[in-house]
C-alpha positions as CSV (number, residue, x, y, z in Angstrom):
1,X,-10.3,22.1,13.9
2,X,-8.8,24.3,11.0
3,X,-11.0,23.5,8.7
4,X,-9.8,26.2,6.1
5,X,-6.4,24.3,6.2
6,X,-8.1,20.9,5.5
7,X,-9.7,22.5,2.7
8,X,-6.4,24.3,1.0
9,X,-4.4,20.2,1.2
10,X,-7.5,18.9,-0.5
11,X,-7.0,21.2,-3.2
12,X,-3.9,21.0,-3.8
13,X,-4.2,17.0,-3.6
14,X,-7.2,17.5,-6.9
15,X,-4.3,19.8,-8.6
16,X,-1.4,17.3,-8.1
17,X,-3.7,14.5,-9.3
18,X,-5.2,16.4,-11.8
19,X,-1.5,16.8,-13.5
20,X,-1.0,13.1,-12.5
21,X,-3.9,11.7,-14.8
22,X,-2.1,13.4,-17.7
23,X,0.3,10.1,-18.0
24,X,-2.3,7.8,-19.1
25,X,-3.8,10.4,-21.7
26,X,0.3,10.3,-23.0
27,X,-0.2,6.9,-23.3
28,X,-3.3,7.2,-25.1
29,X,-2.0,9.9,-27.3
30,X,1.5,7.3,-28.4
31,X,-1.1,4.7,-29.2
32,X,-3.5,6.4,-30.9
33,X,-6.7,5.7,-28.2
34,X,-10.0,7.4,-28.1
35,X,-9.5,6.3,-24.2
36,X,-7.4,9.3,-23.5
37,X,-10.3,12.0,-24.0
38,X,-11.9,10.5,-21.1
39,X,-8.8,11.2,-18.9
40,X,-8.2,14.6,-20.0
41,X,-11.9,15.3,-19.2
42,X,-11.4,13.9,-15.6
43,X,-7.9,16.1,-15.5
44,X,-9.8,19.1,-15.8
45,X,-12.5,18.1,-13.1
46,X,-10.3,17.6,-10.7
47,X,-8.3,21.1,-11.2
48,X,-11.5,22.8,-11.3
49,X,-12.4,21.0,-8.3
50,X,-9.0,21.6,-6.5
51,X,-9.4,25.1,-7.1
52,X,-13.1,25.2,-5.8
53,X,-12.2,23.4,-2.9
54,X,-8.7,24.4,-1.9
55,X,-9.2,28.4,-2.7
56,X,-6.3,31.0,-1.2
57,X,-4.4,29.4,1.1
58,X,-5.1,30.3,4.7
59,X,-3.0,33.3,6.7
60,X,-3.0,30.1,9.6
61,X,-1.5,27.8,8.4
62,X,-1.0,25.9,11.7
63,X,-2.6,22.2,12.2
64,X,-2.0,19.5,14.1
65,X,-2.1,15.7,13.7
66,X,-6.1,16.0,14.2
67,X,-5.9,17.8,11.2
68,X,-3.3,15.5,9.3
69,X,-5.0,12.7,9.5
70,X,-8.6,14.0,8.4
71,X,-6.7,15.9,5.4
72,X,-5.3,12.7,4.8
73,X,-8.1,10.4,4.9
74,X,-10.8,13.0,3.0
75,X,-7.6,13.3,0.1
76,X,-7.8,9.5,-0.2
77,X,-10.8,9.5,-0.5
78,X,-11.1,12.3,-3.5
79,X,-8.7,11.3,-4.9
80,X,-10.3,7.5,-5.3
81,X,-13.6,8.9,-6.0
82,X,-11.9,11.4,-9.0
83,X,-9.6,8.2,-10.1
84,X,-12.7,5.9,-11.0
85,X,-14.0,8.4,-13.6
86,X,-12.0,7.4,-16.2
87,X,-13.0,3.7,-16.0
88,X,-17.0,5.0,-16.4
89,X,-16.2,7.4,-19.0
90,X,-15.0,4.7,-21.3
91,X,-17.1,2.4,-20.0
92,X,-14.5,-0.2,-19.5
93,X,-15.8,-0.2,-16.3
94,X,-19.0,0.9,-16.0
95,X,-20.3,0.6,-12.6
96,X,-19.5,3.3,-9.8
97,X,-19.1,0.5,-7.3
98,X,-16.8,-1.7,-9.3
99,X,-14.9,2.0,-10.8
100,X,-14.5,2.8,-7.3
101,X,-13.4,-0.8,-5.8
102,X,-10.9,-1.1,-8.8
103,X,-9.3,2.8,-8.2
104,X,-8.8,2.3,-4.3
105,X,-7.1,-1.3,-4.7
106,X,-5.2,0.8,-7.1
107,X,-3.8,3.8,-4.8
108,X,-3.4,1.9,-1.4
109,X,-1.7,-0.8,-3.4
110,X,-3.8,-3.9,-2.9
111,X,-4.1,-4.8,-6.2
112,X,-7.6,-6.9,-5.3
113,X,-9.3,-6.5,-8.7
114,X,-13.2,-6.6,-10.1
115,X,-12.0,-7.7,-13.6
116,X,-11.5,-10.8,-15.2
117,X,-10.2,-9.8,-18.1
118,X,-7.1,-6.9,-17.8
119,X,-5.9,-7.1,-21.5
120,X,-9.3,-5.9,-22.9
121,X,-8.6,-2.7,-20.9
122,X,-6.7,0.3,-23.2
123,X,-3.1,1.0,-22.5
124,X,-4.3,4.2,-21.2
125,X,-6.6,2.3,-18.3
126,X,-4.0,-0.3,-17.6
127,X,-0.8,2.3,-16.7
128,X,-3.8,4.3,-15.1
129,X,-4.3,0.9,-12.8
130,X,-0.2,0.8,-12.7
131,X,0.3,4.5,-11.8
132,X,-2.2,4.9,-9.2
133,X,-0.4,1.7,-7.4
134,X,3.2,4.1,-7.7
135,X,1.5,7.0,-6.3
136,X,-0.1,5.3,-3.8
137,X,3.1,3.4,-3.0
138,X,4.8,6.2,-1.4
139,X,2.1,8.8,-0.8
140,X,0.6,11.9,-2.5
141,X,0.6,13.9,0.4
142,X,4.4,12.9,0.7
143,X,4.5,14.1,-2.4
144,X,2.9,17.3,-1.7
145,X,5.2,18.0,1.4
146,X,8.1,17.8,-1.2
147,X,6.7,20.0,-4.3
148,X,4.8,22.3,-2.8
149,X,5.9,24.9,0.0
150,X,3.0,24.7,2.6
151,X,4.8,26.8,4.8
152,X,3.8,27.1,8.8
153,X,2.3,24.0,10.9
154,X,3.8,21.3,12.2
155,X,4.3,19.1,8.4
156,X,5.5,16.1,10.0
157,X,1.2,15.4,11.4
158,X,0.8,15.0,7.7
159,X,3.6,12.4,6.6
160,X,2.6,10.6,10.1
161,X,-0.9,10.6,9.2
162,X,0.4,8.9,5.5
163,X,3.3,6.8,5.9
164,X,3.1,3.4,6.7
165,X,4.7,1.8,10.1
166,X,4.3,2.5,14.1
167,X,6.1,5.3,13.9
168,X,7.4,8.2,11.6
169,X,10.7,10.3,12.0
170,X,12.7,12.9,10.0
171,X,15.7,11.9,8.2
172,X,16.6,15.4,8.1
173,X,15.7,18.4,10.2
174,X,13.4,19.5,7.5
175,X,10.2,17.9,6.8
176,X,10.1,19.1,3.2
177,X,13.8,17.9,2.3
178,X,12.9,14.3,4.6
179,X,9.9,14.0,1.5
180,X,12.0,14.8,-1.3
181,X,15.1,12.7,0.0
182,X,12.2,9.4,0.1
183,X,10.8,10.3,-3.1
184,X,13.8,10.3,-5.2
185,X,15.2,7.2,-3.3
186,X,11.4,5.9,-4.6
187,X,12.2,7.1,-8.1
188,X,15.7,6.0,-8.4
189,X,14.9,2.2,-7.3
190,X,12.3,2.3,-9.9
191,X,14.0,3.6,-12.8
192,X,16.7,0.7,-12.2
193,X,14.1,-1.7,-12.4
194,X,13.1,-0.4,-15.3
195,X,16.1,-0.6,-16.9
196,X,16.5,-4.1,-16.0
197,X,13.6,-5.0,-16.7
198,X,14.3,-3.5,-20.1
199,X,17.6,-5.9,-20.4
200,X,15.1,-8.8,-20.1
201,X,13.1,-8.1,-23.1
202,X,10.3,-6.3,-22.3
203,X,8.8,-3.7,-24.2
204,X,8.8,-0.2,-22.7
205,X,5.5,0.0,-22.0
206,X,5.3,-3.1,-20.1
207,X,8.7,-2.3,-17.9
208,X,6.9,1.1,-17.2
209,X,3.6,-0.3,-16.2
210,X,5.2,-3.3,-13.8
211,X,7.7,-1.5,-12.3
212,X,5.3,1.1,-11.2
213,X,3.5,-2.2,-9.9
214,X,6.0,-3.6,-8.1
215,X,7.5,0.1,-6.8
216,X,4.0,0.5,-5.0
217,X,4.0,-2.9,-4.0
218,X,0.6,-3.0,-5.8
219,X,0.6,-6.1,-7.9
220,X,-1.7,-5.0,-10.7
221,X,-0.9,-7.1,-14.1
222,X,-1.4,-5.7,-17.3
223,X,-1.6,-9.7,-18.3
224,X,-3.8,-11.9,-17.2
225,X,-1.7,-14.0,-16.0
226,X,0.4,-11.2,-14.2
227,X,4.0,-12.3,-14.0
228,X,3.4,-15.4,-15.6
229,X,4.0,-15.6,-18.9
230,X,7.6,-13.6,-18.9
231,X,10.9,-15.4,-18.9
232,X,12.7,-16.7,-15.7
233,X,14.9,-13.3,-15.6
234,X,12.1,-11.1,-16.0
235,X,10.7,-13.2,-12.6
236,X,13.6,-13.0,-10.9
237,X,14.0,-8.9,-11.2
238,X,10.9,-8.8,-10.1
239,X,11.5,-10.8,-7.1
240,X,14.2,-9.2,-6.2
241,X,12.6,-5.4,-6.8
242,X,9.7,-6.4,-4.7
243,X,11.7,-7.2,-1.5
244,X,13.5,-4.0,-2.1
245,X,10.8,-1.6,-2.1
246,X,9.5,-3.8,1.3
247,X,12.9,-2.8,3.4
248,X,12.2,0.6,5.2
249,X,13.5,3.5,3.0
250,X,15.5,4.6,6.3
251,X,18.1,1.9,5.3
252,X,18.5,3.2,1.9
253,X,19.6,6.9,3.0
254,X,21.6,5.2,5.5
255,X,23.8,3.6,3.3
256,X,23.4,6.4,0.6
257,X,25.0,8.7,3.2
258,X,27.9,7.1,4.0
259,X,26.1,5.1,7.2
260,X,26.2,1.5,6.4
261,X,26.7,0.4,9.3
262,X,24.0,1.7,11.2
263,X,21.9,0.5,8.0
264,X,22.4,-3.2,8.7
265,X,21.9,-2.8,12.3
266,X,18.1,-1.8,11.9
267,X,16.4,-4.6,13.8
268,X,13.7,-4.8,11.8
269,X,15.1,-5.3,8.0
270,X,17.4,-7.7,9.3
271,X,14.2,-9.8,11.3
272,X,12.5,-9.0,8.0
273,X,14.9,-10.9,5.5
274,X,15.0,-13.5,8.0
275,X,11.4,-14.0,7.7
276,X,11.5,-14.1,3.8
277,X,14.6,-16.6,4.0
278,X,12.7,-19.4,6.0
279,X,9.4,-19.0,4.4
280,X,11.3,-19.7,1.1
281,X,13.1,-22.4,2.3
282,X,10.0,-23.9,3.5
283,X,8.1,-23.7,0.5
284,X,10.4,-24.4,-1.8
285,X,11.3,-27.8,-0.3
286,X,7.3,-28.3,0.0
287,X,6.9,-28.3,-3.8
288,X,10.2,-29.3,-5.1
289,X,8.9,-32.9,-6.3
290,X,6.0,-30.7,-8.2
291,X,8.6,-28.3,-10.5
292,X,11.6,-29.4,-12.9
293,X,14.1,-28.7,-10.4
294,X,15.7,-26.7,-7.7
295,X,15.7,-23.5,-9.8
296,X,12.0,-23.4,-10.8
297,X,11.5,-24.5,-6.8
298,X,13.2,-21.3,-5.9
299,X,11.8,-19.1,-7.8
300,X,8.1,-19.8,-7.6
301,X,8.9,-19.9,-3.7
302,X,10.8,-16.7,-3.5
303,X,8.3,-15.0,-6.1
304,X,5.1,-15.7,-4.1
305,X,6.9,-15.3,-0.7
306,X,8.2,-11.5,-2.0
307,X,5.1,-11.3,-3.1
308,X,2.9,-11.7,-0.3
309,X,5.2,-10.4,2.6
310,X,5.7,-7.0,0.6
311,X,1.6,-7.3,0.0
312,X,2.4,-6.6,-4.0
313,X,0.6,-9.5,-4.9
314,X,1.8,-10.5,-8.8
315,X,1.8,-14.3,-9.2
316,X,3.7,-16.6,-11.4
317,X,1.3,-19.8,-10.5
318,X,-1.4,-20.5,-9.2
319,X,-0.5,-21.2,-5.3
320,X,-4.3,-22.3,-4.6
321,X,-3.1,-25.9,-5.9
322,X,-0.2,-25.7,-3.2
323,X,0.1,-27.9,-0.1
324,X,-1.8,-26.3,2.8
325,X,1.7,-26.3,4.9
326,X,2.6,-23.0,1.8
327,X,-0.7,-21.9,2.1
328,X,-0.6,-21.4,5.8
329,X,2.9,-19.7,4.8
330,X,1.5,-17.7,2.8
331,X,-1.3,-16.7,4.8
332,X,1.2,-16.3,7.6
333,X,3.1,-13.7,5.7
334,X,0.1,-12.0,4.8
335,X,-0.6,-10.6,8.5
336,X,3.4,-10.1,9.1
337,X,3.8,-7.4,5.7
338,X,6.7,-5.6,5.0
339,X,8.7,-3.2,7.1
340,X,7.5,0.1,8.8
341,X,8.8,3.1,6.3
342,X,8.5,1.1,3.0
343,X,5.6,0.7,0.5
344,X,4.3,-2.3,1.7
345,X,1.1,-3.1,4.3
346,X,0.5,-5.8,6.6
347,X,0.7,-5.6,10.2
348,X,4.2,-4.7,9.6
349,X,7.4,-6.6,11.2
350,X,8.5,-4.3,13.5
351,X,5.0,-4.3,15.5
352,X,5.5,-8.4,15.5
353,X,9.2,-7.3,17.0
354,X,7.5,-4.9,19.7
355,X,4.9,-7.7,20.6
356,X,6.8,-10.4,21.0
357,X,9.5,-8.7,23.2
358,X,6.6,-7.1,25.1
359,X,5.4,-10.4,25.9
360,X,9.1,-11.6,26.8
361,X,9.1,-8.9,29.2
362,X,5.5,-9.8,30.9
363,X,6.8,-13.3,31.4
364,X,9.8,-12.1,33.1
365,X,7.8,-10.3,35.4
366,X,6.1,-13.3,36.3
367,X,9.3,-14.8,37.3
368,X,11.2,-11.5,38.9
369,X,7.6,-9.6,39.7
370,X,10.2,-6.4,40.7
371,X,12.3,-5.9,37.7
372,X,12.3,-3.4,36.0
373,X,13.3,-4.1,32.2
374,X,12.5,-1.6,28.9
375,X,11.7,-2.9,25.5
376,X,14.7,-2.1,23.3
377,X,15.2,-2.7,19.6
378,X,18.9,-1.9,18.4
379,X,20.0,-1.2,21.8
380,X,17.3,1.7,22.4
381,X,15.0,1.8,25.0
382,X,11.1,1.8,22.9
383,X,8.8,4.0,24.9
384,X,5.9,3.5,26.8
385,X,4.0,5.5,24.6
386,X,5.2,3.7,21.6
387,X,3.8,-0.1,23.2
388,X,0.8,1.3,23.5
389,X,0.0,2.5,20.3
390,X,0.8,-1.1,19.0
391,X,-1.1,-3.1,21.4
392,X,-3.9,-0.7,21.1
393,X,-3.7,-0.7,17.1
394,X,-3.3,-4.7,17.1
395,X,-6.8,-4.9,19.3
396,X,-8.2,-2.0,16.7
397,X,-7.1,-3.8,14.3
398,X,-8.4,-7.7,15.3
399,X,-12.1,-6.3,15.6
400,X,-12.2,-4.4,12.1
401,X,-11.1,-7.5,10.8
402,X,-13.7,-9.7,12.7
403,X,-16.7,-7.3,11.7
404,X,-15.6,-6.9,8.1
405,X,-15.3,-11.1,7.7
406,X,-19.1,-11.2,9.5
407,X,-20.3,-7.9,7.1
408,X,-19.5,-10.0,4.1
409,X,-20.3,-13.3,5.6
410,X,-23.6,-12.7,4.0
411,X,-22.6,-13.4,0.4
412,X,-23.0,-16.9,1.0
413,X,-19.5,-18.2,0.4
414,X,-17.2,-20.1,2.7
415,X,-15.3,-19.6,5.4
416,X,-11.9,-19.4,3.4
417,X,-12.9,-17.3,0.9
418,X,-14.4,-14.8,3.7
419,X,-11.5,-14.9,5.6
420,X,-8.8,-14.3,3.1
421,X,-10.8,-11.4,1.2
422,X,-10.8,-9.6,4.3
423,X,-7.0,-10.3,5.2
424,X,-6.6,-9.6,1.7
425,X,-7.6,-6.4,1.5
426,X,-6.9,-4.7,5.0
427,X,-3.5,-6.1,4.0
428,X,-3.4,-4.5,0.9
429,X,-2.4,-7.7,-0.4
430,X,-4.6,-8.5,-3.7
431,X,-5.2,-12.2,-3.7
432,X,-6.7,-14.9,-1.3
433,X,-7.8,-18.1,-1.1
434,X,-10.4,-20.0,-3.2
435,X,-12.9,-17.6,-4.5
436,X,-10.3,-14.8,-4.4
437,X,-6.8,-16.8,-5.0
438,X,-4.6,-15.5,-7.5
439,X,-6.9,-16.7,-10.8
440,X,-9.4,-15.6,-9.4
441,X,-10.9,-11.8,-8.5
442,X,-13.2,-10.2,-6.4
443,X,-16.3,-9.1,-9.1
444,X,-18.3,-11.8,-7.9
445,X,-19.1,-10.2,-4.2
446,X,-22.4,-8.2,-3.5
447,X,-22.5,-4.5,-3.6
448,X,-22.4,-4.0,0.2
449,X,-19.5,-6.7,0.8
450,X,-17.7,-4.2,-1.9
451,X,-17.9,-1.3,0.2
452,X,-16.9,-3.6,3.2
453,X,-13.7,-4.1,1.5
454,X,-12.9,-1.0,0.2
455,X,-13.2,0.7,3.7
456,X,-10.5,-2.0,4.4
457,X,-8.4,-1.0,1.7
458,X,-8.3,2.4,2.8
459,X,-8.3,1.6,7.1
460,X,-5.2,-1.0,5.9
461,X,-3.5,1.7,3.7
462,X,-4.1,4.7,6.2
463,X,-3.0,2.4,9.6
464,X,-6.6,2.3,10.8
465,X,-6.8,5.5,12.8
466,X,-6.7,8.1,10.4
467,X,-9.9,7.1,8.6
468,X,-11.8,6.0,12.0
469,X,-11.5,9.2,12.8
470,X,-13.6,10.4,10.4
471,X,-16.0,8.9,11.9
472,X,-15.4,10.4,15.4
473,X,-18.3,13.1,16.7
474,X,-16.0,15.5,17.9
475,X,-14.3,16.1,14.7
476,X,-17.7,17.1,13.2
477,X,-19.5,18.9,16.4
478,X,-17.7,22.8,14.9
479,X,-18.6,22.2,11.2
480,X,-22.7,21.2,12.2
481,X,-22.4,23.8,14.9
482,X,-20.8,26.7,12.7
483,X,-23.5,25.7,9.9
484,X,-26.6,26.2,12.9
């Protein structure tokens, strides 16, 4: 284990966000808020910390994806525990617990709140909540692989360790110009959003702070009745934007570069806009009797299905009064996310593509016991390898799910609301079901349960393995024995 390398990325993860934190103290500053101090305080403690930390960078610079993924899971976790300062500082959120809850829904994009109240928070605290969901969105170690020249080590352990989906390639042959290509594809659909959303009335401020939202396929309002209260058009971008940043970012160089074809040939977007397409068209002739017409029908449906398949989790209406055939949608959709390469969670459709045809295949072998078929998606042959590591995450992933649903079973609260916390949160969706549906939040759960759920936030975010290995023996046994 290099631990000196580990060391040097989590440093340079404090410095980045350290810089980072110095867009809500702007925002102070323009609106004249004491708020802003606090953040500049917590901007310096994390680039003295990212200096203590990080120190010269190493003559080996060589790690693999051992090393990528505890780099990656220890910098989500700094940065998380760095990110709730601000909130105790002002004391807009005094406890550490609820701080802490509150800053990881933020940066692995849940949007699962503690607060019942958003618009009491400054304008500094609310882009904070906004901007971590953008940073989050497509990574600040992505980030780090295209600003800063690491140099040596295979680069591509730490984008795997990051980056959502069963699998992670290079668009280019460099892993440093593959993370600046994403980010300013990221960048670029976000400034057109907020430029539309701009058209539609908002104020700047507001088109800053949801786009970043909806970018990171976060979902946290600065309203209290997130989406709400804005104007059919203002809905509609949003809509729209959300099931954009859900496609995987693959397609978009694709047809930046000239490759258009091969774009619209990715199994997996096209599956994945099929999906979105007959949940809509199921919910919205479910509660067409209960809206003014077929326009209002289509757009709550398509809101709250973009919504919850991309795991952004804004709301226009309260879909707890729905019929339980959208609910079950809904819920549906919650498990299936967006697609592998994108900023949204959930189990992700191209794992649903690989273990459906896998189980195709084991019934035709039932039938023809000495064929000898491979999985294919686009006309390639999937390997072995790659089956594996989705049936073996899917199994991972089923008994987290069960223990975290029995861990805050203790609360006292029903099934429903259990259930849907949990899916919820490992989803990095935001909202549930009754005690946690979309006018509701997630203050009212006991300390412990907390914790539950924001180890799901992160094991959702990180794809499950990164952070269990933190809690892997081996990974510790040369730190405790170096320290003997």
């Amino acid at each position: 284990m290099n631990h000196k390398v580990i060391r040097y990325i989590l440093g340079c993860v404090l410095k980045i966000e350290a810089v980072f934190i110095l867009v809500p103290c702007i925002v102070a500053l323009a609106y004249r808020e004491t708020e802003g101090l606090a953040y500049l305080a917590t901007s310096g403690l994390c680039l003295a910390a990212g200096f203590l930390i990080g120190g010269k960078k190493p003559e080996k610079f060589v790690f693999y994806l051992r090393e990528g993924c505890i780099s990656t899971s220890l910098s989500w976790i700094f940065m998380s525990i760095f990110g709730c300062l601000p909130f105790i500082f002002t004391g807009e959120i005094p406890s550490f617990t609820d701080a802490l809850f509150e800053t990881v829904s933020g940066f692995t994009t849940t949007g699962a709140s503690i607060l019942s109240e958003v618009e009491s928070l400054s304008m500094a605290s609310n882009m904070w909540r906004s901007f971590s969901h953008w940073l989050g969105g497509m990574g600040v170690l992505v980030f780090l692989l295209a600003v800063v020249p690491l140099g040596g080590g295979s680069r591509i352990n730490l984008m795997k360790a990051e980056s959502p989906g069963p699998s992670v390639g290079k668009l280019v042959p460099r892993v440093a110009y593959t993370a600046r290509i994403l980010y300013v594809i990221y960048l670029g659909i976000t400034v057109l959003e907020m430029i539309f959303l701009l058209i539609g009335g908002m104020s700047l401020y507001e088109a800053v702070a949801t786009s970043f939202a909806t970018a990171g396929t976060g979902g946290f309002g600065i309203k209290n009745d997130s989406i709400g209260g804005y104007s059919a058009y203002i809905q509609w971008v949003t809509t729209v934007f959300m099931i954009l940043f859900g496609v995987n970012f693959n397609a978009y160089y694709y047809i930046i570069f000239k490759n258009i074809k091969k774009a619209f040939k990715m199994e997996e977007v096209r599956y994945y806009f099929l999906i979105i397409f007959i949940a809509i068209g199921i919910i919205a002739c479910s509660i067409f009797k209960t809206t003014s017409g077929i326009e209002e029908a289509l757009r709550q449906a398509s809101f709250q299905v973009a919504s919850i398949i991309t795991t952004t989790g804004f709301s226009t209406v309260d879909f707890e009064a729905w019929s339980g055939t959208c609910k079950t949608v809904l819920v549906i959709l919650m498990f299936v996310g967006a697609c592998a390469g994108s900023t949204g969670g959930g189990i992700k459709v191209s794992r649903f593509i690989i273990l459906i045809k896998t189980m195709i295949k084991e019934l035709n072998s039932y039938i023809h016991p000495k064929s000898i078929k491979k999985i294919k998606i686009e006309g390639k042959p999937i390997d072995h390898e790659v089956v594996r590591s989705v049936n073996v995450y899917i199994i991972t992933f089923v008994l987290i799910f069960v223990l975290s649903i029995f861990a805050i079973s203790f609360n006292g609260y029903d099934l429903i609301t259990n259930f849907t916390a949990v899916t919820a949160t490992i989803n990095n969706i935001g909202p549930g079901l009754e005690l946690v549906g979309p006018s509701q939040n997630f203050g009212h759960f006991s300390v412990f349960s907390k914790y539950v759920l924001i180890f799901d936030m992160l094991a959702g975010r990180l794809e499950l393995f990164p952070l269990l290995l933190l809690f892997h023996p081996s990974i510790w046994k040369g730190t405790i024995s170096k320290k003997k």
